[in-house]
C-alpha positions as CSV (number, residue, x, y, z in Angstrom):
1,X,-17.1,15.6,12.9
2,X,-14.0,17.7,12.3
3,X,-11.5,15.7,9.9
4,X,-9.2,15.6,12.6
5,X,-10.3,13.3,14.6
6,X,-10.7,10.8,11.6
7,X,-8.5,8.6,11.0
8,X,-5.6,8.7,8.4
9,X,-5.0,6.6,5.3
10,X,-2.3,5.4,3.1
11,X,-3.4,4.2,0.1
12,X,-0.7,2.1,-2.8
13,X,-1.5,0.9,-6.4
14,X,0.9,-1.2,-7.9
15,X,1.5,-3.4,-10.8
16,X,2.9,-6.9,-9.3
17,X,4.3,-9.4,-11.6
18,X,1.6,-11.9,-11.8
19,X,4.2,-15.0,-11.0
20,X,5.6,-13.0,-7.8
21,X,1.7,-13.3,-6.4
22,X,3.1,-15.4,-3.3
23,X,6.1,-13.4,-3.2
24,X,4.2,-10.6,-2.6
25,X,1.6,-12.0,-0.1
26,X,5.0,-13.0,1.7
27,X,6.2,-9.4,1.5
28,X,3.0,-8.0,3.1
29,X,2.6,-9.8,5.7
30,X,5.8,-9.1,7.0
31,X,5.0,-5.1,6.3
32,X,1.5,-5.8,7.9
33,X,3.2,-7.0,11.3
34,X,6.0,-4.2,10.9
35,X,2.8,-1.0,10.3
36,X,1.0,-2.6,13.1
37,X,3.7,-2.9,15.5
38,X,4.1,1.0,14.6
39,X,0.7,2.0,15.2
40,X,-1.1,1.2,11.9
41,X,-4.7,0.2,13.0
42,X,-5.2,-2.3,10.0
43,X,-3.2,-3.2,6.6
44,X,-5.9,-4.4,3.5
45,X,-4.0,-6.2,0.4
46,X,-6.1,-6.7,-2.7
47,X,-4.8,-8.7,-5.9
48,X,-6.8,-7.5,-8.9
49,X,-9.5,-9.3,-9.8
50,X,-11.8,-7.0,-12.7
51,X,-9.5,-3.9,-13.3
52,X,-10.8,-3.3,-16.5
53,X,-8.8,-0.6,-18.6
54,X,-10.0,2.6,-20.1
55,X,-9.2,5.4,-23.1
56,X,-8.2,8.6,-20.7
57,X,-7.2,6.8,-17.8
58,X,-7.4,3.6,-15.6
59,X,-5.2,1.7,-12.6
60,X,-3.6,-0.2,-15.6
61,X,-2.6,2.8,-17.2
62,X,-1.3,4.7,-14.0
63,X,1.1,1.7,-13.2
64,X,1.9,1.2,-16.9
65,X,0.6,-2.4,-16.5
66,X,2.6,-4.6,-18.2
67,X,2.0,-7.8,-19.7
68,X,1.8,-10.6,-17.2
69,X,1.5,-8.6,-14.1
70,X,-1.9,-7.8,-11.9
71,X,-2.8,-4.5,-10.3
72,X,-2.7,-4.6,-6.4
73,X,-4.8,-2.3,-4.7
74,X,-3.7,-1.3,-0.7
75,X,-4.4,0.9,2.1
76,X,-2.8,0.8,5.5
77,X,-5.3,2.9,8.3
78,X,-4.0,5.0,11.1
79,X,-5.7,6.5,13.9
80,X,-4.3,9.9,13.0
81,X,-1.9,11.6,10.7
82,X,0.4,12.3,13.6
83,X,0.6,8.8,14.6
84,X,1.1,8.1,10.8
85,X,3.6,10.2,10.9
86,X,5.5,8.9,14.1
87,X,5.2,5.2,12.7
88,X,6.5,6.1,9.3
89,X,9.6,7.4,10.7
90,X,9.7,3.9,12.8
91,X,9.0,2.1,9.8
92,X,11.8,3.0,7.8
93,X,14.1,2.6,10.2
94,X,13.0,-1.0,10.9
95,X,15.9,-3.8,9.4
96,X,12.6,-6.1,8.8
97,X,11.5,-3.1,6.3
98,X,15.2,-2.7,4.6
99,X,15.2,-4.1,0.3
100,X,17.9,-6.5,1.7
101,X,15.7,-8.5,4.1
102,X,12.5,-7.7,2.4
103,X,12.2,-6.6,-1.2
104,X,10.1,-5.4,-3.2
105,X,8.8,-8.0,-5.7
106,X,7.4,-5.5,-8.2
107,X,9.1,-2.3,-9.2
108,X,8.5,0.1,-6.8
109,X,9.5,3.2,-9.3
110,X,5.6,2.6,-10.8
111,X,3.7,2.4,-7.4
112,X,1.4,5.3,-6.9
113,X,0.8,6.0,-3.2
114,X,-0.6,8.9,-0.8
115,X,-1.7,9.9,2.5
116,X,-5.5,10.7,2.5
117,X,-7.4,12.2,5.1
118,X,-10.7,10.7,5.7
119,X,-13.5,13.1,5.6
120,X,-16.6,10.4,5.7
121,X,-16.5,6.8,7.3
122,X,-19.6,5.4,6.9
């Protein structure tokens, strides 16, 4: 199957202040309505559970985890990166999605994030 008619993913790592863990779950769930309303096909939120860290490199190490925070793991699925694209745009525009409104409970300087496109679904 060509890659194109895959679907698209953006995919977040972030290192969230441990305390701000309902903060956060308050934050994404407003983003999760807002990607959805925008096309997203589905929004998955993970609070690290066994993120163990490493010597060369590790999710600890590429948010510069900080003592008394948690590495959060996301992805937010599209059903192309055209539509991705189109809802982003949307997105960032929305006033639910502005730092006034909604912030960020973590500092967003340190999140790593990407669009991916998926070349196996299994």
């Amino acid at each position: 199957m060509p890659t194109a008619d895959l679907p698209y993913v953006d995919g977040f790592v972030a290192a969230v202040p441990t305390a701000n863990r309902d903060a956060y779950v308050r934050h994404a769930e407003v983003a999760s309505a807002v990607f959805k309303e925008y096309g997203a096909t589905g929004v998955v939120e993970c609070w690290g559970d066994d993120v163990p860290d490493a010597v060369v490199t590790s999710l600890p190490m590429a948010v510069k985890l900080e003592a008394g925070e948690t590495v959060v793991f996301s992805w937010i699925t599209w059903p192309s990166k055209a539509a991705r694209q189109a809802g982003w745009q949307k997105i960032m525009a929305d006033p639910r999605m502005q730092p006034d409104v909604n912030p960020m409970p973590f500092d967003g300087k340190r999140m790593i994030y990407g669009g991916f496109q998926m070349i196996l679904q299994g």
